[in-house]
C-alpha positions as CSV (number, residue, x, y, z in Angstrom):
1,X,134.2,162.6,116.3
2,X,133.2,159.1,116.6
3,X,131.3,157.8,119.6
4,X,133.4,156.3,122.1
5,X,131.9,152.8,122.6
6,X,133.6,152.5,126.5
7,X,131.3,155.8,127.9
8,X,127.8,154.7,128.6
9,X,125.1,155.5,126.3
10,X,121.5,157.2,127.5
11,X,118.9,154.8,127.5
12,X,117.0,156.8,124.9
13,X,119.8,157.3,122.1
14,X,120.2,154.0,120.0
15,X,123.3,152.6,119.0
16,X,124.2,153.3,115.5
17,X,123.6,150.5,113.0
18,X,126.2,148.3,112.3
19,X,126.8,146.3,108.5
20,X,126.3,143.2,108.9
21,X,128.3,140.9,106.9
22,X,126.5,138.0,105.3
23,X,127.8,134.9,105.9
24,X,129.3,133.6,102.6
25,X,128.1,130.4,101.5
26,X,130.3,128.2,99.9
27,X,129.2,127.0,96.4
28,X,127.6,123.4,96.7
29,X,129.4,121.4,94.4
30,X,126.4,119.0,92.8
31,X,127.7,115.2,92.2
32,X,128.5,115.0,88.7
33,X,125.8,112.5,87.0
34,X,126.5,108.7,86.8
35,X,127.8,107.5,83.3
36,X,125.2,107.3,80.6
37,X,124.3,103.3,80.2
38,X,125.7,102.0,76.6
39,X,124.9,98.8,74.7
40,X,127.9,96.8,75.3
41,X,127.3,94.9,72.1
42,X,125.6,97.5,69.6
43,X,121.9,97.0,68.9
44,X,120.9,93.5,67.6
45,X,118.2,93.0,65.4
46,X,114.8,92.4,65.8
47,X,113.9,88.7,65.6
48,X,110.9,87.9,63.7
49,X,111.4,85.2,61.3
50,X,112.0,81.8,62.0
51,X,115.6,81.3,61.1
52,X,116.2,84.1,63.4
53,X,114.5,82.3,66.0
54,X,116.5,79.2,66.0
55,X,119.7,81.5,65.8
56,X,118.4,83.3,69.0
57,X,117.6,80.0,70.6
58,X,121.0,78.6,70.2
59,X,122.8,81.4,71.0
60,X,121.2,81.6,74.7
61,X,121.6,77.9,74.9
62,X,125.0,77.9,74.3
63,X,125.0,80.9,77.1
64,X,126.1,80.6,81.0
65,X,124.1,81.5,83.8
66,X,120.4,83.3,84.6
67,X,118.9,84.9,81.5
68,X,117.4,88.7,82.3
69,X,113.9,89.0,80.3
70,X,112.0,91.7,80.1
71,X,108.6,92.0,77.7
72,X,106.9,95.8,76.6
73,X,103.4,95.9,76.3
74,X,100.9,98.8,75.0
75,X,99.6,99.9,77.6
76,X,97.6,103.0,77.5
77,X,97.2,102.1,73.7
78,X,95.6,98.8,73.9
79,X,92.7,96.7,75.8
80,X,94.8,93.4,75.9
81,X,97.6,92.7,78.0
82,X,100.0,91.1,75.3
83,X,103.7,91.4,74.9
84,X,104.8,93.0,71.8
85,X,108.6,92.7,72.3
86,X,110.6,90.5,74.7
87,X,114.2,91.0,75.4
88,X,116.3,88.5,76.8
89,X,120.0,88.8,77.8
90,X,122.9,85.6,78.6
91,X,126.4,85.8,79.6
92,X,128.1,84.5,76.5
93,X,124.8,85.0,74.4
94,X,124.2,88.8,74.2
95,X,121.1,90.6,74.0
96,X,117.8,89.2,72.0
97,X,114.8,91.0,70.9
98,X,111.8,89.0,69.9
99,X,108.9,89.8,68.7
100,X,106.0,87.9,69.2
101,X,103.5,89.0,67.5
102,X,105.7,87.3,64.6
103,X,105.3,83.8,65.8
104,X,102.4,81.4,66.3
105,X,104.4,79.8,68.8
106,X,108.1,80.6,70.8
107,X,107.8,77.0,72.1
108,X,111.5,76.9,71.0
109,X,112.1,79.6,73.4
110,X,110.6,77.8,76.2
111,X,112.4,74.8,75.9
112,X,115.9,76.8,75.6
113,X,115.0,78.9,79.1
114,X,113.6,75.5,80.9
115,X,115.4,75.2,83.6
116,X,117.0,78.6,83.8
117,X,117.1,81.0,86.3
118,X,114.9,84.5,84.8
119,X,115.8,87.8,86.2
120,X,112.9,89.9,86.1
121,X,112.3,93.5,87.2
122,X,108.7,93.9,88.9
123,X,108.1,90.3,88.1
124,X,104.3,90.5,89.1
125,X,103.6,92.9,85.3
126,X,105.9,90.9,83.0
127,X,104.9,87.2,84.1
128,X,100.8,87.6,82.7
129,X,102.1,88.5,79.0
130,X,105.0,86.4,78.9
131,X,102.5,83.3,80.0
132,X,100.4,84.4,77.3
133,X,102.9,83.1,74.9
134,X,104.3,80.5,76.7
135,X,107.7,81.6,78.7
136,X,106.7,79.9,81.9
137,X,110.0,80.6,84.4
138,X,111.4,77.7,86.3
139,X,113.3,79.6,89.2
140,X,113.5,83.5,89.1
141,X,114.8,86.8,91.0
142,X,113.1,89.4,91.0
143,X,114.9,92.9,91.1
144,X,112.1,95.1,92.3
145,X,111.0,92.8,95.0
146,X,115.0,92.1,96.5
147,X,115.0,96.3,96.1
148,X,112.0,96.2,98.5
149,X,113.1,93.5,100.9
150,X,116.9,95.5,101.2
151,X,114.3,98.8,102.0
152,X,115.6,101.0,99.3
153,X,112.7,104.1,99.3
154,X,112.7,103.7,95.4
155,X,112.9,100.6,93.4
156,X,112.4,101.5,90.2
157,X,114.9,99.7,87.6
158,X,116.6,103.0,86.8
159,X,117.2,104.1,90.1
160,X,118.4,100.9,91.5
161,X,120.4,100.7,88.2
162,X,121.9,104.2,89.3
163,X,122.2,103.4,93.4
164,X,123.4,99.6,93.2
165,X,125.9,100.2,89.8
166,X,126.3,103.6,89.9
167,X,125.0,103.8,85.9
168,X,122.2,106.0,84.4
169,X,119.9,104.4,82.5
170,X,117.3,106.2,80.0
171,X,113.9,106.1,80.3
172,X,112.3,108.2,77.5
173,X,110.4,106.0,76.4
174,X,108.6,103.9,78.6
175,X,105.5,104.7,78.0
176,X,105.4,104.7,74.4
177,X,102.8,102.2,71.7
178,X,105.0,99.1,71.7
179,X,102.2,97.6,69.1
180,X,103.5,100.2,66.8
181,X,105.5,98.8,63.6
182,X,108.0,98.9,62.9
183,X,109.8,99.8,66.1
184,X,111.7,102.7,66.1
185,X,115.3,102.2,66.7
186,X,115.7,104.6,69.9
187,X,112.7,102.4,71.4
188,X,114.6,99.3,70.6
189,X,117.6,101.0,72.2
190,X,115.7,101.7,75.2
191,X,114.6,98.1,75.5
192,X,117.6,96.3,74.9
193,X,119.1,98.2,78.1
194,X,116.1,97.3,80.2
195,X,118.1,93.9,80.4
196,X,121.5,95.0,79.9
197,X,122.5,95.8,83.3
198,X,119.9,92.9,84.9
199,X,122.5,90.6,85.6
200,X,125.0,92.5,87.4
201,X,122.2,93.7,89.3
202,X,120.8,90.2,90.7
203,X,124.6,89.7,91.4
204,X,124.8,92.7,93.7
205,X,121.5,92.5,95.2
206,X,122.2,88.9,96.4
207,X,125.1,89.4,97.9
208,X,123.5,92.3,99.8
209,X,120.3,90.2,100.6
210,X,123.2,87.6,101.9
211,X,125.0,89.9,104.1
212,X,121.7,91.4,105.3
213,X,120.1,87.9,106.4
214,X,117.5,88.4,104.0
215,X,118.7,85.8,101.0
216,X,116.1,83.0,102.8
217,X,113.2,85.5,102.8
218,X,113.8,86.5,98.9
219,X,114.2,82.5,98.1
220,X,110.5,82.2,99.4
221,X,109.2,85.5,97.9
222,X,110.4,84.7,94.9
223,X,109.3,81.0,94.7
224,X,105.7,82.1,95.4
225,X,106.2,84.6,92.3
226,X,106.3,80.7,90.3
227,X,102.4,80.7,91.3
228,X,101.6,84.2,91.0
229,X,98.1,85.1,89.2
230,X,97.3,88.5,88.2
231,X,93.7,88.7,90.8
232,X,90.5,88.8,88.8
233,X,88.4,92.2,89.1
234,X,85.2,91.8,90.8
235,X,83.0,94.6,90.1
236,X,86.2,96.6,88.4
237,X,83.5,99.1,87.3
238,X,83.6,100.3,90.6
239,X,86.8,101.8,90.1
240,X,85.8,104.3,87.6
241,X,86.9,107.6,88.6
242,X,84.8,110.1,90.1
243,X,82.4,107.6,90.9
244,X,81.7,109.2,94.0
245,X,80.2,112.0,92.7
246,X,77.2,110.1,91.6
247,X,73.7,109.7,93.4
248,X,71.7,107.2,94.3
249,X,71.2,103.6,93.3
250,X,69.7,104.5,89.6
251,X,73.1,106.8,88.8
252,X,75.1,103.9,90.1
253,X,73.2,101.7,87.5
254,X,74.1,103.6,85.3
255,X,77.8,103.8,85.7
256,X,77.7,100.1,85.4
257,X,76.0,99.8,82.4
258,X,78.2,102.6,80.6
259,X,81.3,101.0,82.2
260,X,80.3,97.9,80.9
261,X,79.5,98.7,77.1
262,X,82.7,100.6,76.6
263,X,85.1,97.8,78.0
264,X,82.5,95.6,75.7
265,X,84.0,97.7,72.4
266,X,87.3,98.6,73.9
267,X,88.0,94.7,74.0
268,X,86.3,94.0,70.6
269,X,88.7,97.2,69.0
270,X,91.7,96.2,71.0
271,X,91.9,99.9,72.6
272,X,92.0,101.0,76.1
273,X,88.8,102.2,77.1
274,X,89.8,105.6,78.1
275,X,90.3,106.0,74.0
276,X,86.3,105.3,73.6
277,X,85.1,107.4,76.4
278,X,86.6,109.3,79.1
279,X,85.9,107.9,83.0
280,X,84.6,111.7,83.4
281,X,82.1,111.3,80.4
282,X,80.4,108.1,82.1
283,X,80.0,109.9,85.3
284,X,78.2,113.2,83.6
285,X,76.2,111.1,81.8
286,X,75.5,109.1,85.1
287,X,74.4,112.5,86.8
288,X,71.9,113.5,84.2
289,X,70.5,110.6,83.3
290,X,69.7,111.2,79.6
291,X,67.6,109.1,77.6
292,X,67.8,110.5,73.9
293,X,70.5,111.4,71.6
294,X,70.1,114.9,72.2
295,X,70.1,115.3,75.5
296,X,73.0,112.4,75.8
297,X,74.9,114.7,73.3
298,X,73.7,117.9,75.0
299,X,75.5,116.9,78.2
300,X,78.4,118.7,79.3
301,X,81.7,116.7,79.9
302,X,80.5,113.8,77.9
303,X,83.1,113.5,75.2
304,X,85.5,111.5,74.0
305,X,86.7,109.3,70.4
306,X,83.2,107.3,70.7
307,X,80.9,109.7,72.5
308,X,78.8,110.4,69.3
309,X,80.2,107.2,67.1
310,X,78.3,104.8,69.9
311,X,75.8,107.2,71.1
312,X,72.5,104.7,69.8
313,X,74.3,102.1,72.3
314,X,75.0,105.1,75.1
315,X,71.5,105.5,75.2
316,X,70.1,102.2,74.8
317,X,72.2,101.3,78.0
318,X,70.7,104.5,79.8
319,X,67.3,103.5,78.7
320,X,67.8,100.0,80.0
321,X,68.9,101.3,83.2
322,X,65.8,103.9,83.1
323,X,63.4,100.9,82.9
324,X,65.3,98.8,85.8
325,X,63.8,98.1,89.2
326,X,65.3,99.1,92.3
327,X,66.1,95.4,93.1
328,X,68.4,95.3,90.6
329,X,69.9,98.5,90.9
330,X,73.4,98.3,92.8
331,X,74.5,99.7,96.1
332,X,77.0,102.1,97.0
333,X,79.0,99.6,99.2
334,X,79.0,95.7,97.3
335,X,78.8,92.6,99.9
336,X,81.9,91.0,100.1
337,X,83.4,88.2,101.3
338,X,86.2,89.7,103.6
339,X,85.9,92.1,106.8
340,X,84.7,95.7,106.6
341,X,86.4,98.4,105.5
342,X,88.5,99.1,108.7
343,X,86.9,102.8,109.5
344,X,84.0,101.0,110.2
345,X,85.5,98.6,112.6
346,X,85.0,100.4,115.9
347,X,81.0,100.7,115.2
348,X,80.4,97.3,114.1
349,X,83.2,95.3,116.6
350,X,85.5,97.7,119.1
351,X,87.5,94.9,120.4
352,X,88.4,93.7,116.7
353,X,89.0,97.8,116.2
354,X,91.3,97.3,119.1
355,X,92.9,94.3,117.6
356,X,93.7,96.3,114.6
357,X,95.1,99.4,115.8
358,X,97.3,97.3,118.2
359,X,98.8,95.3,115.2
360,X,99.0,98.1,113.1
361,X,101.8,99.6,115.0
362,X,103.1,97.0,116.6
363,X,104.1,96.0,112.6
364,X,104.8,99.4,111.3
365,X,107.7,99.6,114.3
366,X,108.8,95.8,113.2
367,X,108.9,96.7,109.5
368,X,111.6,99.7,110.5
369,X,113.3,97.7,112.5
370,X,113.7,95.2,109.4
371,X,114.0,98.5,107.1
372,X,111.1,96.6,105.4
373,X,107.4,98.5,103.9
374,X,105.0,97.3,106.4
375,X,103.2,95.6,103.4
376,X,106.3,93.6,102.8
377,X,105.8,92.2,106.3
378,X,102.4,90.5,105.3
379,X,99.9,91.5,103.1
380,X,97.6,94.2,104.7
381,X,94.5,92.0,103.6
382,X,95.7,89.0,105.8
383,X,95.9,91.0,108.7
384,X,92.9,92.6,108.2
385,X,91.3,88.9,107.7
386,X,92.9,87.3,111.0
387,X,92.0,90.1,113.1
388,X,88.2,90.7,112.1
389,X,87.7,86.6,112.8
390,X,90.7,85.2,114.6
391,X,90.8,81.5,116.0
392,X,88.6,80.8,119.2
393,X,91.4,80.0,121.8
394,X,92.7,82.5,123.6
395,X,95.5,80.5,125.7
396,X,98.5,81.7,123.9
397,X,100.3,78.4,123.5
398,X,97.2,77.2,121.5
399,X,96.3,80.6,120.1
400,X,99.7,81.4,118.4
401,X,100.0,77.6,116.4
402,X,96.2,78.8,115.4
403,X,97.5,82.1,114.0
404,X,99.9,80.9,112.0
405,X,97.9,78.4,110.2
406,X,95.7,81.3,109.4
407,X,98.0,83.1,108.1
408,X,99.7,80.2,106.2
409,X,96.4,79.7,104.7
410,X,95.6,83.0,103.4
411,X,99.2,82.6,102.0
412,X,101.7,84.1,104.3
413,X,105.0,83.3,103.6
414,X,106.9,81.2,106.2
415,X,109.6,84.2,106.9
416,X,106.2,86.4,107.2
417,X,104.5,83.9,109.7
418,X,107.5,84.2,111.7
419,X,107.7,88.0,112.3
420,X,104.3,88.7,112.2
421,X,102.4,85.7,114.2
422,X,104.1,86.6,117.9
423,X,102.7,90.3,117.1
424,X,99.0,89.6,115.8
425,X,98.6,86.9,118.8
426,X,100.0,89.5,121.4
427,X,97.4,92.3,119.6
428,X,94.3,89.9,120.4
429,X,95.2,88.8,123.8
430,X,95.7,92.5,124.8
431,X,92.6,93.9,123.1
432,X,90.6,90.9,124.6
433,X,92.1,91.8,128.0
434,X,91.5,96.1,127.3
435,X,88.4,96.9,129.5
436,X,85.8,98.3,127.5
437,X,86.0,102.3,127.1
438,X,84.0,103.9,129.7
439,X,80.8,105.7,128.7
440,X,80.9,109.7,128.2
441,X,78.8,110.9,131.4
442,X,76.9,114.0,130.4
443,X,79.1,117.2,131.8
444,X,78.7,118.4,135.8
445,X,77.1,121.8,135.5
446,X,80.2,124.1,137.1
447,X,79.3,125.3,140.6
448,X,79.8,128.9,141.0
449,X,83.0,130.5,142.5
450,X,81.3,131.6,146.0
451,X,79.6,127.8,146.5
452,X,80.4,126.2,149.9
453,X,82.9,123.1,149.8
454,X,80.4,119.8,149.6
């Protein structure tokens, strides 16, 4: 007979288990993928003579509207920076693909595109090679940079391609030899839709930089692109990775000197330098410190294409650096021109420690409050700058003018000086004002439980 669950039950029996139904989970249906990005207009061919030049030229003079360029270079594969394909897109002109290294000159080009509006993804990588043979933009827009000041998390072209259009774009081969000829017609596939979409993307990101207040703030963003340098290196051999696993000034010599021999050949061979030596072979060689061939040879991790090819010149450098003084030798941590790296701040200057931290999140919560990165704000080197040596006055009508021509100077935009001035000025009035911590007293020995009250 089955328990009756109204009658009590002793303490000490326990009820019988019950099945317990699993909650059944409804089957998540996944979004079906956006549509596959097509060539509206088939592939063109490649241009690379100079009748096909002037064709191309007239076609996208005869166009309407901003042209979308984009330019492939070798990276990974080659020391220089160069273009080795530029595509270029026009309402009313269709899509272009020139090749470069085919002409001593795309002058013709230029003086088409004078005048024109460019859109450009991640403007910043495509403008140094395109200057290098002469496309110099007039006005531009910049896709990446209008992704960042909108605050989409990911800016890349395909996934703004896929969340502003709703179209998937491919992106097999991004990362492929674009020195290579001929090209292989599923690379030229791939580049002609880097710029197929590019104008119907500007279009959409404007109107939501427009509706979002932000169209004034792009316009100055991208005008300073018009100026924009790639920054020279100093000391980029410190950069080699792993570095930090070698000791003492004579190691760090060392590195230098390898660093410096293999970008020497990489430049002369038109490879990247990884393809002559490994990063990891410099540093082995940088711990042992070989001076022969056979020991160079001998040492483990130091491989790589030119490792025994160049190893006369391996060890010459090694022996150079053997022979050195200590004067000469480098130090871990280079003099610069700029303020200290910031985990250093509180030892060498609390109040501009202060200063910093004060800033730091007074911009992160303005940056959210924009939906901006913090970086986009102002540049973390400017803030770092103002707050390690800010202007003398501290009254804050004369202190805030003061702060924005600092910032101006260092090359703040004026949408950035706006934000960011009232917040830097108001970070070193209060850490000026912050009373200096107060210093750790050694601890009271405890008195015991039974002690009299004092």
């Amino acid at each position: 007979m089955a328990p009756d669950d109204t009658q009590p039950r002793s303490p000490d029996v326990e009820p019988p288990a019950q099945p317990v139904e699993e909650p059944v989970e409804e089957p998540v249906e996944e979004a079906p993928p956006a549509p596959l990005l097509t060539l509206r207009d088939g592939l063109p061919p490649v241009t690379e003579t100079p009748e096909a030049l002037r064709e191309a030229c007239a076609a996208i003079a005869a166009g309407s509207g901003p042209v979308a360029i984009d330019a492939e270079r070798a990276s990974g594969y080659r020391y220089s920076n160069r273009a080795y394909l530029v595509q270029l897109r026009r309402e009313g002109s269709g899509t272009w693909l020139v090749d470069p290294i085919a002409f001593d000159s795309l002058d013709p080009l230029q003086a088409v595109l004078e005048g024109t509006e460019w859109i450009l993804h991640a403007a910043t990588q495509d403008l140094p090679c395109l200057a290098a043979v002469g496309l110099h933009p007039s006005a531009l827009f910049d896709t990446e940079l209008a992704g960042r000041l909108l605050g989409y998390p990911r800016v890349g072209l395909a996934t703004l391609v896929e969340s502003v259009l709703g179209q998937r774009l491919k992106k097999e081969h991004s990362a492929v030899d674009w020195s290579t000829r001929p090209l292989p017609q599923p690379w030229l596939e791939y580049a002609a839709l880097d710029v197929e979409v590019l104008v119907e993307l500007r279009e959409a990101l404007g109107r939501e930089l427009e509706e979002a207040g932000k169209a004034e703030w792009a316009r100055q963003e991208f005008e300073a692109l018009l100026r924009f340098e790639p920054a020279v290196r100093v000391d980029a051999w410190r950069r080699t990775s792993g570095m930090h696993r070698v000791r003492g000034r004579r190691g760090l010599g060392a590195v230098r000197a390898l660093w410096q021999l293999r970008d020497e050949i990489a430049e002369r061979r038109d490879v990247t330098p990884g393809r002559i030596i490994p990063d990891s072979a410099i540093v082995a060689a940088a711990q042992a410190l070989p001076t022969d061939k056979a020991s160079l040879m001998a040492t483990k991790g130091f491989h790589g294409r030119g490792a025994d090819r160049y190893s006369a010149r391996w060890v010459a450098a090694l022996q150079e650096v053997a022979a050195m003084e200590e004067k000469d030798l480098p130090t871990r941590t280079p003099r610069g021109d700029g303020p200290p790296v910031p985990r250093a701040w509180a030892e060498k200057d609390p109040v501009a420690a202060r200063r910093l931290a004060l800033a730091r999140e007074a911009l992160t919560a303005l940056a959210e409050e924009h939906s901006l990165p913090v970086e986009n704000v102002l540049t973390p080197d400017y803030l770092r700058r103002v707050l390690w040596t800010p202007p003398a006055p501290r009254d804050p009508a004369t202190l805030a003018p003061a702060v924005a021509r600092q910032l101006t100077d260092l090359g703040a935009r004026p949408w950035q000086v706006e934000l960011a001035e009232p917040v830097i000025t108001a970070a070193i009035l209060a850490a000026d004002a912050e009373p200096p911590a107060p210093v750790d007293e050694p601890a009271a020995e405890p008195e015991p439980d039974d002690a009299p009250p004092g």
